[in-house]
C-alpha positions in Angstrom: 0.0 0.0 0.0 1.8 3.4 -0.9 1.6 5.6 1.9 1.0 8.9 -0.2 -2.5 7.1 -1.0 -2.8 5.9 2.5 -3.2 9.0 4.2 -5.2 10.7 1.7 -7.7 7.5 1.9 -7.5 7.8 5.8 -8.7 12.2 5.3 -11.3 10.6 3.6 -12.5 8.3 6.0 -12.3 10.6 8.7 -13.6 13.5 7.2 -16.0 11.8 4.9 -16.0 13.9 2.1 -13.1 14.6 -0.8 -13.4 18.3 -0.1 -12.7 17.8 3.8 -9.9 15.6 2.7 -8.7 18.2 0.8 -8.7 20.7 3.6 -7.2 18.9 5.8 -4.6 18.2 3.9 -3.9 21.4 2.4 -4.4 19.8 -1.3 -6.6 20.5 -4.1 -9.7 17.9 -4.2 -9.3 16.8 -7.6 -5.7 15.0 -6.3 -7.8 13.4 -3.5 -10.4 12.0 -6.1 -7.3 10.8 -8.1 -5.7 9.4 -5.4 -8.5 7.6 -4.1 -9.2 6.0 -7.5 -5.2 4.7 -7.7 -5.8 2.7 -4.5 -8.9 1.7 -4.6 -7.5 -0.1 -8.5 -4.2 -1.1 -6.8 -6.1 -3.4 -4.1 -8.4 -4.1 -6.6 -11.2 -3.1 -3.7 -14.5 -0.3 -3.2 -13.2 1.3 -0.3 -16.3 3.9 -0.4 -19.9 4.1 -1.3 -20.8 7.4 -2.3 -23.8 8.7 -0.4 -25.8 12.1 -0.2 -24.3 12.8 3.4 -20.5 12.1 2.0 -18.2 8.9 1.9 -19.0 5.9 3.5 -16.4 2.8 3.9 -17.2 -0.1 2.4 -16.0 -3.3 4.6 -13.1 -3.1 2.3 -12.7 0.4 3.3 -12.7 -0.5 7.3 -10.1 -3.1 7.2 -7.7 -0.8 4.5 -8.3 2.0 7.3 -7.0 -0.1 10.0 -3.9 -1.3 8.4 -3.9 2.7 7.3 -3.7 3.9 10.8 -0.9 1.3 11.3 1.3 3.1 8.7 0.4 6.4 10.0 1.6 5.3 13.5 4.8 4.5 12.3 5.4 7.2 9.9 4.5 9.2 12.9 7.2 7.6 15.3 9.6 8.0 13.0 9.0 11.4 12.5 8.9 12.1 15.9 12.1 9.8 16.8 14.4 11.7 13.8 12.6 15.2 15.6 13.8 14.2 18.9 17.5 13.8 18.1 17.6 17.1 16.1 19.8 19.6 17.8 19.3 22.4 15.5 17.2 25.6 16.9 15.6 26.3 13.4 12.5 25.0 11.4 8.9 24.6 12.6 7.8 24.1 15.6 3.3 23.6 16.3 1.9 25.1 19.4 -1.7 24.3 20.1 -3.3 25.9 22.9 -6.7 27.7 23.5 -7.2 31.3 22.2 -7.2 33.0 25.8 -4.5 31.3 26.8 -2.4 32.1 23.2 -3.6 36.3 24.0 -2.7 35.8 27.7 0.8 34.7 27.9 1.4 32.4 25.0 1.9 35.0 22.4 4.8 36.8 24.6 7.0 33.4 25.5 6.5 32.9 21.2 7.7 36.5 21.3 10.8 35.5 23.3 11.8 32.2 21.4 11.6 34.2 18.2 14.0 37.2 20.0 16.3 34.0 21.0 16.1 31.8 17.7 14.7 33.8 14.8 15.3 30.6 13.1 12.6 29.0 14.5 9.1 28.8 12.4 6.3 29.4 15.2 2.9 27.7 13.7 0.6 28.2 16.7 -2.7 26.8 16.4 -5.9 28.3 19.0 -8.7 25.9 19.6 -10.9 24.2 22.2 -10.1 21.2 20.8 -7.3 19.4 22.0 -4.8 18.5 19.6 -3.3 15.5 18.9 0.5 14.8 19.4 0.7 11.7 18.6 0.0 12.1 15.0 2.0 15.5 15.6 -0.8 18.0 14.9 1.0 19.8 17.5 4.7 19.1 18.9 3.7 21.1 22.4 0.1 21.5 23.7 -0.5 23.8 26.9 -4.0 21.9 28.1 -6.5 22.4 31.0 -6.4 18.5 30.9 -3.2 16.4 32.2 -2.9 13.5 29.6 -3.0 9.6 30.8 -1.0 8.3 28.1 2.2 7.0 29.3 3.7 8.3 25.3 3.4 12.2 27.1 4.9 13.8 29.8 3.4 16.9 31.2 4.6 20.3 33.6 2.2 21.3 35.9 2.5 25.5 35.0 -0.3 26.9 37.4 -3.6 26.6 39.1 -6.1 29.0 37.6 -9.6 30.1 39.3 -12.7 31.2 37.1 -15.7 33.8 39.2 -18.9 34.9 37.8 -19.0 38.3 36.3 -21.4 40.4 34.4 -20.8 44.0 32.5 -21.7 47.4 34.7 -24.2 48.1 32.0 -26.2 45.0 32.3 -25.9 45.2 36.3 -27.4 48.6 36.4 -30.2 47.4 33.9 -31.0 44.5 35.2 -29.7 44.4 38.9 -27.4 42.3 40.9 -27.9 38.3 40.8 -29.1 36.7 44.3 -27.3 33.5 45.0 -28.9 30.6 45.3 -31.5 31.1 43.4 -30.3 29.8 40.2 -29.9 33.1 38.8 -33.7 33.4 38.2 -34.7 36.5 36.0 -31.0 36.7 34.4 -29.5 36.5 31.1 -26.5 34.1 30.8 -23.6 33.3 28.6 -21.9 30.0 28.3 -20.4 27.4 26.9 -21.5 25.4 23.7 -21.8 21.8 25.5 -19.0 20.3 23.7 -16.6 23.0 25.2 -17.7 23.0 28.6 -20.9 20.6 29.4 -21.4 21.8 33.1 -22.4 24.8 31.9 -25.9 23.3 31.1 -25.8 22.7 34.2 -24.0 25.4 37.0 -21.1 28.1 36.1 -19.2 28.8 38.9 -20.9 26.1 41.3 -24.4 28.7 40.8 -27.2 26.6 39.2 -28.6 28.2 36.2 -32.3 26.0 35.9 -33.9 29.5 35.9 -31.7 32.0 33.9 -31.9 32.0 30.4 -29.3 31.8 27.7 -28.9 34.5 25.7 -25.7 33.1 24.0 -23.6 29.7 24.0 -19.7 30.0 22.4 -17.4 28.1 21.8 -14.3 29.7 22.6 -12.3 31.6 25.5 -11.9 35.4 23.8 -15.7 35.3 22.4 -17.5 34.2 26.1 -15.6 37.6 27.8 -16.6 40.0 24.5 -20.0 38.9 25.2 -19.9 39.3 29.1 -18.0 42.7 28.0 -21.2 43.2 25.4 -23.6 42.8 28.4 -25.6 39.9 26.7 -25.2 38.4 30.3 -23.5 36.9 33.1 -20.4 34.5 32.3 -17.9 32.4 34.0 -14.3 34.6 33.4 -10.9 33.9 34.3 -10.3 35.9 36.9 -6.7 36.8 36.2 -7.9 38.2 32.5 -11.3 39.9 33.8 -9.5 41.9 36.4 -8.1 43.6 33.2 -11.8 44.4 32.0 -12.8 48.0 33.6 -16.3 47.1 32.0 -17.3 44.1 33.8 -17.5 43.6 37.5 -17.2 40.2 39.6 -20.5 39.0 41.1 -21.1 36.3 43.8 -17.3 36.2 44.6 -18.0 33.2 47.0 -18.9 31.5 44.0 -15.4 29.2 42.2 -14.2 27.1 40.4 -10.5 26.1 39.7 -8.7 24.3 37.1 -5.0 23.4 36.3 -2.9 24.4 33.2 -0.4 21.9 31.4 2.6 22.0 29.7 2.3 19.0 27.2 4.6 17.3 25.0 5.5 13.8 23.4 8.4 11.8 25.3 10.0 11.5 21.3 10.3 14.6 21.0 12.0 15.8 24.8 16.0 15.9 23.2 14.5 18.0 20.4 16.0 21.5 20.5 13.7 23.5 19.6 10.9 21.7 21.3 13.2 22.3 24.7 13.9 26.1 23.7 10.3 26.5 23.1 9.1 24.7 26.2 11.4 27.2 27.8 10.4 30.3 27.0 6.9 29.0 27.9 7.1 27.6 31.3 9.3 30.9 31.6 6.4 33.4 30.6 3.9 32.1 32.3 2.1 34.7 35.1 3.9 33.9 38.6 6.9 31.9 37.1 
């Protein structure tokens, strides 16, 4: 099986169309369509039906996807293992990381590894969704979640506390929240339920059965904007609202905490310019 076909067949599966293929890849969607038509006539296999919703995989498709997965493992660890012996501060390195934490202290240690090693190719990527480093989507993740696989190791940086806020606007329109009373007669802004799915449920420890949502988001940057808008009260990082003159901190008895991770893959550890930019990191961080 050539591998070039492999992982374009495995985009496929995965994103179950050419065109998401395509993206993913950074390719145009006529190669994926070519590609897909080589393989399936070298294994002499359907490895899709076509459907109005996108690609399906045929049984065919299943079993070449598992054997695909095996290559990509080990084109994977070999990337990763040749990675991890290379002592050279220059070429790329992938940061993933979520967009407040990226505008709060992520951007300024990327600031200092460039000052130290201009030679070094920062691709930092901002996004709820936690990246994988195993198939080297990103080479250092900084994660509100410590990883259980024994393939990572991970730096406890800090221990982070959120509190319930809501803009002076909306306070003076629509008065103070009483606790415990599941913020009856008030607006709120959360989560979408795949970010954060407590936030159906309480923000901040508060229950919110009787407030209503005027807005659900799914990242860091856009739930403040909105608190800042006055659409209604949020769960903020205290540390970054404390910088919002607009916005005021409500029911301060109410918290809740969470822990921040510096995340990489044991491969790449001797890398250099995984070290230097682990470095400036762990380095930047508030209270370091």
């Amino acid at each position: 099986m050539d591998w070039d076909n492999a992982r374009i067949f495995l985009a496929i599966h995965r994103a179950g169309t050419l065109r998401g293929a395509a993206a993913q890849l950074d390719i145009d969607q006529a190669t994926v369509g070519r590609r897909l038509a080589a393989m399936e006539k070298a294994l002499n296999a359907k490895l899709f039906l076509r459907t109005p919703s996108g690609y399906v995989a045929t049984p065919a498709g299943d079993l070449a996807a598992s054997a695909a997965e095996q290559m990509e493992a080990a084109a994977d660890r070999l990337q990763r293992e040749m990675q991890g012996i290379d002592n050279r501060l220059s070429g790329a390195i992938r940061v993933a990381t979520s967009d407040t934490m990226a505008a709060h202290f992520v951007i300024d240690a990327m600031r200092r590894l460039h000052e130290r090693h201009p030679d070094i190719r920062i691709v930092l990527s901002a996004s709820t969704q936690l990246s994988s480093l195993t198939r080297r989507e990103a080479d250092i993740a900084i994660r509100t979640v410590r990883p259980t696989s024994p393939e990572l190791i991970s730096r406890h940086l800090t221990r982070r506390t959120l509190g319930l806020y809501a803009s002076r606007a909306y306070l003076e329109k629509r008065g103070v929240p009483a606790g415990g009373n599941a913020l009856a007669g008030h607006d709120i802004v959360i989560y979408q339920a795949s970010v954060a799915p407590r936030h159906g449920e309480k923000i901040c420890g508060e229950p919110v059965a009787n407030a209503r949502v005027a807005m659900e988001v799914n990242t860091g940057l856009m739930l403040h904007e909105a608190v800042r808008a006055g659409l209604g009260v949020g769960e903020l990082a205290i540390h970054m609202a404390e910088l919002m003159p607009e916005i005021v901190r409500i029911l301060p008895e109410r918290e809740h905490h969470y822990e921040v991770y510096l995340v990489m893959h044991s491969d790449l550890n001797r890398s250099a310019r995984v070290r230097a930019a682990a470095d400036a990191i762990i380095e930047s961080f508030p209270g370091k």
